[in-house]
C-alpha positions as CSV (number, residue, x, y, z in Angstrom):
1,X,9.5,-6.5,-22.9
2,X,10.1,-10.2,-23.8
3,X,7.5,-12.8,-23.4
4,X,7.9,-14.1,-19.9
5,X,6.9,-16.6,-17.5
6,X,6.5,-16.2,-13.8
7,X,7.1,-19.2,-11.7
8,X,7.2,-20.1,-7.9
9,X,10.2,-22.3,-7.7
10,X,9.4,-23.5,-4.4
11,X,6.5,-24.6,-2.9
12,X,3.9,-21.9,-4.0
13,X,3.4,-18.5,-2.0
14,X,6.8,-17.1,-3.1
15,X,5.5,-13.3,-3.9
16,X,4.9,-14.0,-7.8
17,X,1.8,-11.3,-7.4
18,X,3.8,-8.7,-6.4
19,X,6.8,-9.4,-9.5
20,X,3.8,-10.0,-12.0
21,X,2.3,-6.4,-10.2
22,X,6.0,-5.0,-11.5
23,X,6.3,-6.3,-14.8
24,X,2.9,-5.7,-15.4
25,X,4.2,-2.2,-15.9
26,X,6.0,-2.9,-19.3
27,X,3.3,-6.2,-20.1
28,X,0.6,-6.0,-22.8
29,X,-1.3,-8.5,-22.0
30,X,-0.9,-10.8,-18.5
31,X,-2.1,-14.5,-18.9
32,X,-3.2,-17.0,-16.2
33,X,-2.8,-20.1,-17.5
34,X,-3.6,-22.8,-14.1
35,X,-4.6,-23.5,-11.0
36,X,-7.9,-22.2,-10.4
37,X,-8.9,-20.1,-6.7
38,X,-6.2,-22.0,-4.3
39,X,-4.4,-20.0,-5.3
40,X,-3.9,-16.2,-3.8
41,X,-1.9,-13.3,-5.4
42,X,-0.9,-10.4,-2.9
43,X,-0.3,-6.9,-3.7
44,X,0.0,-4.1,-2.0
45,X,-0.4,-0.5,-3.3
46,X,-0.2,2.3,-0.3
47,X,-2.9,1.8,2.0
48,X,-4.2,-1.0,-0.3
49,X,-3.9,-4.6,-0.1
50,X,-5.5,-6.6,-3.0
51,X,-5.8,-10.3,-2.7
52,X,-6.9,-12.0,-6.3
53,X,-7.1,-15.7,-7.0
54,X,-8.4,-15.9,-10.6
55,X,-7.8,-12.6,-12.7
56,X,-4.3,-11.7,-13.0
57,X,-3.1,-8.9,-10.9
58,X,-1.7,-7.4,-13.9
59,X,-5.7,-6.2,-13.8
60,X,-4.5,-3.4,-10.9
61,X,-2.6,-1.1,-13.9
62,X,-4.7,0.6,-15.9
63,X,-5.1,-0.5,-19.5
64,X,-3.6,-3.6,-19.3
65,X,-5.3,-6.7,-21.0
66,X,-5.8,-10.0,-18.7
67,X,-6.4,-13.5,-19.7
68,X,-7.5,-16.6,-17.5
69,X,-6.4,-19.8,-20.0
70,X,-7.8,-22.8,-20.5
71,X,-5.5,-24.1,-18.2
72,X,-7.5,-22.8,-15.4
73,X,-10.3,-24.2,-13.4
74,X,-12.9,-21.5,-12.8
75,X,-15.8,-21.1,-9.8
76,X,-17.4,-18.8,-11.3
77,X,-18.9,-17.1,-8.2
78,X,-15.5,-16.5,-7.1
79,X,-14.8,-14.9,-10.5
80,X,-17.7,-12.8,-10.0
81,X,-17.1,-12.1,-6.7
82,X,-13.5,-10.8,-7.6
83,X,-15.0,-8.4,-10.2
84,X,-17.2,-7.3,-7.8
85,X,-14.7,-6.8,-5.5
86,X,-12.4,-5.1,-8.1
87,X,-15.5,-2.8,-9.0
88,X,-15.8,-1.4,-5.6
89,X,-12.1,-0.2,-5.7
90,X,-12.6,1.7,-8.8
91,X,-11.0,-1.2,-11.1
92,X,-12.9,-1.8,-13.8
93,X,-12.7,-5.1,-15.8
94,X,-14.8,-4.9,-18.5
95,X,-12.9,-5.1,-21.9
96,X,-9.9,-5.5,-20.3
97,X,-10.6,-9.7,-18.7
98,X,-10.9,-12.2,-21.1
99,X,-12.2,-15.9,-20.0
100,X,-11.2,-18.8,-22.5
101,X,-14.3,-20.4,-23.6
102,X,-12.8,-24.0,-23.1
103,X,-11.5,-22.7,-19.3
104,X,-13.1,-26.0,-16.9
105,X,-15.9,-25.1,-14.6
106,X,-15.8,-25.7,-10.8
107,X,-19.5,-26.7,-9.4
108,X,-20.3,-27.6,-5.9
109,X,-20.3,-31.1,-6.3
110,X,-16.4,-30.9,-6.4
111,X,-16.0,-28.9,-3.7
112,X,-18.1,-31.5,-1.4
113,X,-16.3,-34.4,-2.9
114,X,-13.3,-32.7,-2.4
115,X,-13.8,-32.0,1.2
116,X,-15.0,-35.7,2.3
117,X,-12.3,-37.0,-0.3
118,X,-10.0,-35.0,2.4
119,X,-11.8,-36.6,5.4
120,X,-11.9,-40.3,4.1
121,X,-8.2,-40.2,3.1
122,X,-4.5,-39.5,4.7
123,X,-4.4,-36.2,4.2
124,X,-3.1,-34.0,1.5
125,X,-3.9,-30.5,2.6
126,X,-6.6,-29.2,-0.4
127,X,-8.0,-26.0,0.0
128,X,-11.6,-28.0,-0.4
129,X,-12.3,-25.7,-3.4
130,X,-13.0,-28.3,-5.6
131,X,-9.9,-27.8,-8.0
132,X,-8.7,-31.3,-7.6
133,X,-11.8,-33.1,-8.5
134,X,-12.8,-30.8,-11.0
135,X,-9.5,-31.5,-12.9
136,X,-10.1,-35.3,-12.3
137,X,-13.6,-34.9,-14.3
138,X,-11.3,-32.7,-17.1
139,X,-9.0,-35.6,-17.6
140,X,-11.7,-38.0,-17.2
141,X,-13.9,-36.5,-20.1
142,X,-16.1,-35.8,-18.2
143,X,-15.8,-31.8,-17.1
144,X,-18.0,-28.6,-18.4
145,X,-16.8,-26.0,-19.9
146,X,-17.4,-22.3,-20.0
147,X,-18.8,-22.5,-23.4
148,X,-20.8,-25.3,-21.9
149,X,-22.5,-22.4,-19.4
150,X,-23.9,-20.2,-22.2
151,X,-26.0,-23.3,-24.0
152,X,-28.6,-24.4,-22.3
153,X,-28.8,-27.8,-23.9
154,X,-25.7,-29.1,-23.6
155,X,-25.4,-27.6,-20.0
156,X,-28.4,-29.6,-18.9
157,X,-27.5,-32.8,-20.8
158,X,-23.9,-32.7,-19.2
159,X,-25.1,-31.7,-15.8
160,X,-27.4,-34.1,-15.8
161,X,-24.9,-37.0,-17.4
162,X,-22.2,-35.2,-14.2
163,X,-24.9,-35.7,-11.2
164,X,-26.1,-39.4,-11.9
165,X,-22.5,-40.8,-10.9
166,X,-22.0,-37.4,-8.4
167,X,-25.0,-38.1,-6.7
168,X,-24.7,-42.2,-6.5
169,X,-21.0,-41.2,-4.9
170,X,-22.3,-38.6,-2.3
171,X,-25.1,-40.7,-1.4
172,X,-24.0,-44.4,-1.6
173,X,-19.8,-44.2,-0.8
174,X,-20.0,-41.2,2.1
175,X,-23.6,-40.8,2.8
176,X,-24.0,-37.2,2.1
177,X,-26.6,-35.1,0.2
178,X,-27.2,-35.6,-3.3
179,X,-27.7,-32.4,-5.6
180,X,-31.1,-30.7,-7.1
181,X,-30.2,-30.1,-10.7
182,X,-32.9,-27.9,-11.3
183,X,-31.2,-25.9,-8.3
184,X,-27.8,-26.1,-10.0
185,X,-29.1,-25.3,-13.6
186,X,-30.6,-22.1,-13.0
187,X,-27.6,-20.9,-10.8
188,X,-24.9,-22.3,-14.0
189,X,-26.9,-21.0,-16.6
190,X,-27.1,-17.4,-14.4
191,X,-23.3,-17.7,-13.9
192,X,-23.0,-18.5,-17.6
193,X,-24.8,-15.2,-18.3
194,X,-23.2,-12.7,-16.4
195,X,-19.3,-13.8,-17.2
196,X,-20.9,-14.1,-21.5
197,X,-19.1,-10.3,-22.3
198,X,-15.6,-11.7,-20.7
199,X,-16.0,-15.1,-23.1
200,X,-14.2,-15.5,-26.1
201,X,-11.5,-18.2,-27.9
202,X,-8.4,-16.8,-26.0
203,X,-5.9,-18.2,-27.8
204,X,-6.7,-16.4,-30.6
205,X,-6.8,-13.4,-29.3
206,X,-3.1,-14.4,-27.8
207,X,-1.6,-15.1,-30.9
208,X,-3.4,-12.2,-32.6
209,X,-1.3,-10.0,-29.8
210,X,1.9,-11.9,-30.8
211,X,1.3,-11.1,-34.4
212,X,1.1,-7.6,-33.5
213,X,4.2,-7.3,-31.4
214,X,2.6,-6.9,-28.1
215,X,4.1,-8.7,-25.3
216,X,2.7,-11.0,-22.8
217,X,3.2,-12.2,-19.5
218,X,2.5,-15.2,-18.3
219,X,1.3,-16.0,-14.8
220,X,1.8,-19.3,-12.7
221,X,0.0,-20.8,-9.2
222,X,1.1,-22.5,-5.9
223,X,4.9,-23.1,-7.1
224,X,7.4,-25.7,-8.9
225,X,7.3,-28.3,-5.7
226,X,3.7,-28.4,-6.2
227,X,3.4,-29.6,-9.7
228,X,1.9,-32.7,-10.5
229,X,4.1,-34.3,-12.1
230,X,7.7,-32.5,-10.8
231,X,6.4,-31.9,-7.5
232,X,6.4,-33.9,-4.2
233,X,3.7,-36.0,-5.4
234,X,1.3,-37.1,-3.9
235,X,1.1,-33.9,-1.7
236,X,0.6,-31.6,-5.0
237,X,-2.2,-29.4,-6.6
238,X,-3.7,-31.2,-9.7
239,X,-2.1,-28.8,-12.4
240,X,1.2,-28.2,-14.4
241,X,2.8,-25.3,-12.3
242,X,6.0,-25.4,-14.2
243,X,6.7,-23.0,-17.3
244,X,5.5,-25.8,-19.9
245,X,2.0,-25.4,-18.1
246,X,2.3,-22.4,-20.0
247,X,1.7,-23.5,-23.2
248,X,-0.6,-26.0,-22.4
249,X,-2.6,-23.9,-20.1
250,X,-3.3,-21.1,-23.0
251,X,-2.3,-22.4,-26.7
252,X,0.9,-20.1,-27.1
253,X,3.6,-22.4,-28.5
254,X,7.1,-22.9,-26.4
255,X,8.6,-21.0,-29.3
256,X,6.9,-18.2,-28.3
257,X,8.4,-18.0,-24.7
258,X,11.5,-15.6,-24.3
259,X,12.4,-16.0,-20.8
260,X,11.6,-17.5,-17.8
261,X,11.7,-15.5,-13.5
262,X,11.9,-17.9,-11.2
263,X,10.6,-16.2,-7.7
264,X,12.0,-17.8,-4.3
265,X,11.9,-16.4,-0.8
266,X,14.9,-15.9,1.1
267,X,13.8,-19.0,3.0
268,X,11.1,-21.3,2.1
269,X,7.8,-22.1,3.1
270,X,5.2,-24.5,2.3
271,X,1.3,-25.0,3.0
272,X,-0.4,-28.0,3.9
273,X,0.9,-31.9,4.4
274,X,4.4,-33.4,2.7
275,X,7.8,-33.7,3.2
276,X,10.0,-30.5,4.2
277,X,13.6,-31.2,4.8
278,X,14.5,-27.6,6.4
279,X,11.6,-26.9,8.5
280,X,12.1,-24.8,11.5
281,X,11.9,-25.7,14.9
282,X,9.2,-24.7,16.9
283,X,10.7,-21.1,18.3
284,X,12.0,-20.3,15.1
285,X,9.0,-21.4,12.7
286,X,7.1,-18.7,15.4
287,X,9.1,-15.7,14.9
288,X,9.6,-15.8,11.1
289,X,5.7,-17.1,10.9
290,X,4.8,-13.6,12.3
291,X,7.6,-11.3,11.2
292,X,6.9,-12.7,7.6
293,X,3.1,-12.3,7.6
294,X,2.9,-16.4,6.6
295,X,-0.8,-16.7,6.4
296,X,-2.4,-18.5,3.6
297,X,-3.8,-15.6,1.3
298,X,-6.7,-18.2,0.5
299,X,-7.1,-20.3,3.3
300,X,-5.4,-18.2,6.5
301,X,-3.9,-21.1,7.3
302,X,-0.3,-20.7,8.7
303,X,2.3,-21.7,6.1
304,X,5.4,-23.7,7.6
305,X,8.7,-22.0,7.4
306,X,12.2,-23.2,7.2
307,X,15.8,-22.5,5.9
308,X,16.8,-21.5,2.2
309,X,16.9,-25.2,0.7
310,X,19.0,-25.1,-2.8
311,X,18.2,-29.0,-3.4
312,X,14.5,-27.7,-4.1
313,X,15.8,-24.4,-6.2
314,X,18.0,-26.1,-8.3
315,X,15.4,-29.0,-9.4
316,X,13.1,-26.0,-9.9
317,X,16.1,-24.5,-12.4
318,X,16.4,-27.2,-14.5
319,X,13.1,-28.2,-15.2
320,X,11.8,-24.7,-15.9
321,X,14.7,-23.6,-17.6
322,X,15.1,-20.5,-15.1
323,X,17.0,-17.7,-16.5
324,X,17.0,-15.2,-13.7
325,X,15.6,-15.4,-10.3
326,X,13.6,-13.0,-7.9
327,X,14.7,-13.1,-4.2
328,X,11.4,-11.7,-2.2
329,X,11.3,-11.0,1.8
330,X,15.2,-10.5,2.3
331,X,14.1,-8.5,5.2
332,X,12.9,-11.3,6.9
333,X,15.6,-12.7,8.1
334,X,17.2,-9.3,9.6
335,X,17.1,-10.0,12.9
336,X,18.9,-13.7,12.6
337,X,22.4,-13.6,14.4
338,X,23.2,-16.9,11.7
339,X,21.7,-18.1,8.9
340,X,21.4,-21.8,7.2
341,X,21.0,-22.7,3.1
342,X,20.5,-26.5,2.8
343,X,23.0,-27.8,-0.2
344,X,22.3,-31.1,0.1
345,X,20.3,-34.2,1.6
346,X,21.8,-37.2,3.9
347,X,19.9,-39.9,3.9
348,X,21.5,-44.0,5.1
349,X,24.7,-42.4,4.2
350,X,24.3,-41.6,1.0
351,X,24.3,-37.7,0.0
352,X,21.4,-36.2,-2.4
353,X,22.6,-33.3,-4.5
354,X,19.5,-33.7,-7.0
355,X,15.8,-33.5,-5.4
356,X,15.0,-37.5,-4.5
357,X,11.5,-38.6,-6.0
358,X,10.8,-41.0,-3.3
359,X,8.8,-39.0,-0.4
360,X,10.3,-41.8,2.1
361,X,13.9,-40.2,1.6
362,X,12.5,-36.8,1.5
363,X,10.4,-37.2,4.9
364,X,13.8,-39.1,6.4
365,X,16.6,-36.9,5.5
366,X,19.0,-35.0,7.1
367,X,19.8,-31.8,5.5
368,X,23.3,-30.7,4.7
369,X,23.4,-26.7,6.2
370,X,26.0,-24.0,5.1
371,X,26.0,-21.7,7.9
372,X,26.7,-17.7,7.0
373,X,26.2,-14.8,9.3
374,X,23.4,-12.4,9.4
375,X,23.3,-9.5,9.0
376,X,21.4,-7.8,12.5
377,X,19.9,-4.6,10.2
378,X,16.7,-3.3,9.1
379,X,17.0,-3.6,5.5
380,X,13.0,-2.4,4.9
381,X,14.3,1.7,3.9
382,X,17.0,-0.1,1.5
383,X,16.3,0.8,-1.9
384,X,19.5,-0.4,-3.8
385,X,21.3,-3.6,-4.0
386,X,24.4,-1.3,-2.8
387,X,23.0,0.0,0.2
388,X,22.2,-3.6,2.1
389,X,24.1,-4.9,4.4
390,X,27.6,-6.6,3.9
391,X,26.5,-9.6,4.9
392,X,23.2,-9.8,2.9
393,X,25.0,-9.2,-0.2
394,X,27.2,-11.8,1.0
395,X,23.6,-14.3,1.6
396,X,22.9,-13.3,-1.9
397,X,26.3,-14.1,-3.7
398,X,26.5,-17.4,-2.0
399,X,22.8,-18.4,-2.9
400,X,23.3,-17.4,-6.8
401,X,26.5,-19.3,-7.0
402,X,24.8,-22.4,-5.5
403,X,21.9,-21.9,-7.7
404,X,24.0,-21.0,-11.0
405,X,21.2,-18.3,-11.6
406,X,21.6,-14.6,-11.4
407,X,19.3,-12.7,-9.0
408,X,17.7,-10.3,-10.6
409,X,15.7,-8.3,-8.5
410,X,15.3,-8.6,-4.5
411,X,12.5,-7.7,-2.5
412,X,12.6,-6.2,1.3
413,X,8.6,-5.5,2.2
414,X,5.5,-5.9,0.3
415,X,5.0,-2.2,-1.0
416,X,5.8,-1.6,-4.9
417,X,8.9,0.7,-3.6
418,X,10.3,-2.1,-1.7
419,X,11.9,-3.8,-4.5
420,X,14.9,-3.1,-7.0
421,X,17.7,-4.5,-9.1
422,X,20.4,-6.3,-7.9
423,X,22.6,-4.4,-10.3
């Protein structure tokens, strides 16, 4: 298999765990390479439901290698926990998970700055993990590394160089608790331990694949709309979700990259505060809220819902360079006597064909609806792209030829058998 990237080319939550779960299949190696726990991959195997948020869900496939980049900002007691968790399935990780040494390190401290951060501010919709401030401390120069957790000198002097200005924040800006570090040394040091047999210099050991043909997968977060610097900033995650996060999230040059899946939904959803042109009505957001299961994997928190908007797609085309797309949770939609795909934006008279930067248009448009029939059948049994519904195939056509992408495989239910080719 080529080397691939995975990215969600709308607003995160897409189904990228469940096409990385299929790939996986004909993957070497499957490589995280941002984000850190706000994010959740689903997949579902029989009675099984697995939901990870740091180790690749390639993991679920026996034999196969997994990498969390550089690119990623690690708690390591969610890592732990996920092992654990893993463990008690009958996964086991060990010699197959590989942590880069220079991966960031999530401590408490963000988490609490991130959560009154959240309070003190307008809003952004965090998942208080702590991602965003630890990436602030990353660009900042200021941020411990993995390789920081298994030296005991330089972990103290950093920690203790970290809580000076954490603690004169907490305590002096928003009146909370300052931290012990004796506390928070013992428990990093711990931490630093038990994850020592899953640390090494990963980008070697990425590039000594390559040189030995093996193929490798590569695994976004959250989605395109989310990215910080492409996304609807300021209501973004702190990362590069796009495929050139990619390379900088893990060391593997551009050159390297075959191809690039672009997932989507067969509408679009999005968590937390920011524009969202096609957002549902109340009634509507209700029904495809529950029929679609659109409940934060991380958080719980329900996602909001609305029509297929190509304005967002398309952006997400051209700055990944998406070769094929994914369509996931087709089936959705089976019970909709009409359905709407935004092509375009109105906003003071002027139409948007290209995604606006400038949240004010985004939060004030009106979007510009096609309107094609549904289809009114339970397309969960379907297994081939010839046996769905006229008008489904029709949905299909019209979104690829918007898009100028070629669907490549189409999802109907969250099982493994519940996706295949559009061929």
């Amino acid at each position: 298999m080529p080397n691939t990237v995975i990215i969600g080319a709308q607003w995160g939550d897409e189904g990228k765990g469940k096409v990385i779960d299929i790939l996986a299949e004909r993957t070497d190696y499957i490589v995280r390479y941002q984000g850190g726990n706000n994010a959740g991959h689903t997949v579902v195997i029989g009675p099984d439901k697995f939901v990870l948020h740091l180790i690749p869900s390639g993991i679920l496939h026996k034999g196969k290698k997994c990498v969390i980049g550089n690119g990623v900002v690690v708690d390591p007691r969610a890592l732990l926990d996920e092992i654990e968790m893993l463990g008690s399935k009958g996964i086991e990780v060990d010699g197959r998970l590989f942590l880069s040494e220079t991966a960031h390190v999530i401590f408490p401290y963000h988490k609490v700055l991130d959560e009154l951060k959240e309070q003190k501010k307008k809003k952004i919709g965090t998942t208080k993990k702590g991602i965003g401030p630890c990436y602030a401390d990353k660009v900042a120069r200021l941020g411990i590394r993995v390789v920081d957790l298994l030296d005991k000198d330089i972990l103290r002097e950093k920690l203790e160089n970290n809580l000076e200005d954490k603690n004169a924040i907490l305590t002096k800006i928003y009146n909370a608790d300052a931290f012990d570090i004796e506390k928070l040394y013992r428990e990093y040091l711990d931490y630093g331990e038990k994850m020592r047999k899953y640390v090494c210099d990963t980008t070697v050991l990425l590039h000594d694949a390559l040189k030995r043909k093996k193929s490798l997968l590569f695994e976004g977060a959250q989605g395109t709309l989310l990215d910080v610097d492409h996304g609807t900033y300021p209501f973004v995650t702190s990362s590069n979700a796009t495929s050139g996060g990619a390379a900088t999230g893990t060391g593997v040059g551009p050159n390297r990259i075959d191809k690039v899946i672009g997932v989507v939904k067969a509408y679009t959803t999005r968590v937390g505060e920011g524009p969202f042109p096609t957002e549902f009505s109340d009634d509507l957001m209700d029904t495809i809220r529950h029929k679609g299961g659109e409940f934060g994997a991380t958080t719980g928190r329900p996602r909001r819902c609305g029509w297929f908007d190509s304005v967002v797609v398309r952006h997400s085309v051209k700055i990944n360079g998406l070769d094929e797309l994914v369509v996931t949770k087709l089936d959705v939609l089976d019970d909709l006597d009409s359905i709407k795909v935004c092509t375009a934006y109105r906003y003071n008279g002027r139409i948007y064909k290209d995604f606006p930067a400038d949240v004010k248009v985004l939060n004030g448009c009106e979007p510009v609806y096609e309107q094609l029939p549904g289809w009114k059948a339970d397309t969960t049994c379907i297994t081939s792209y010839m046996k769905l519904p006229k008008n489904a195939k029709r949905y299909l056509k019209r979104m690829q030829k918007i898009l100028g992408t070629k669907i490549v495989l189409i999802s109907v239910g969250s099982e493994r058998r519940q996706t295949f080719s559009s061929e």
